[in-house]
Every structure is written in C-alpha cells, then in structure tokens.
N, C-alpha and C positions, 0 to 999 in steps of 0.2 A: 326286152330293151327298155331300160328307165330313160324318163328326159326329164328336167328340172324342173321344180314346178314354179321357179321364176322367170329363170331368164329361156326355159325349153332346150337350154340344148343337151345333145345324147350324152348321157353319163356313160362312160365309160370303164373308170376304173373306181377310187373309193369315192363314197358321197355321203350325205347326213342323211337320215331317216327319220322322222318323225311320228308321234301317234298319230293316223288321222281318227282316229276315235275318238281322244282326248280334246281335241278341236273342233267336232261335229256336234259335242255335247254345246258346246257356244253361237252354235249354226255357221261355221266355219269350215268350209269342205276344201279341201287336196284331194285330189287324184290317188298319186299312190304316198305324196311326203317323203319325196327323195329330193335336197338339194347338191348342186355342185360343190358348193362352200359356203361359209359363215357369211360370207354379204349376201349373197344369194336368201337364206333361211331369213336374216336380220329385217332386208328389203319387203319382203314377202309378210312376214308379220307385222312389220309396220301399216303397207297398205292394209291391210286386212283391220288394222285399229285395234291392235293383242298389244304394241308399243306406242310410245308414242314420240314424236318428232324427238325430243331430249335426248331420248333414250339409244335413240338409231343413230343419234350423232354423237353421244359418249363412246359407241361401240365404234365408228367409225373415228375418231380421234383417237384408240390404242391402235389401229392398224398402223 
C-alpha cells in the first residue's frame, strides 16, 4: 500500500512516481516518490526548494 508523499493519503489507483535516488543525490529524501497528482508532486518540490515560489505558481495558473 503507497500513500502520498504529500498530502499522505492512500493511493489507490494510478499515481506519479518519482526517482528517489535522483533526489537523495541533493540530500533530498521521499520515502517511496509516489504522488496522487501534479499538485501533489509541484507542492512537494516546492517545499523541499527543487522550485521556487514563480514557478509553483505558473504551474498552478495553467490548472
């Protein structure tokens, strides 16, 4: 059983997956890098400081 690794809740059916290796190399650690959806993944790398404010808010203005 995956949960998100934003917002936590159980994935059930499709979701994103991510390298967490390719992230670790940055001291950036996921669990397993499974999101529910593209806000989910967008949110997540923001906090983390991979984006930055700009950028999570051009992506939320095509939504």
């Amino acid at each position: 059983m995956k949960h998100c690794e934003h917002c936590g809740e159980e994935i059930k059916g499709g979701y994103l997956q991510i390298n967490c290796e390719f992230f670790d190399e940055y001291m950036i650690e996921f669990d397993h890098g499974a999101f529910c959806c593209k806000d989910c993944l967008v949110l997540s790398l923001y906090e983390c400081g991979v984006i930055d404010e700009k950028e999570a808010m051009k992506y939320e203005d095509q939504q």
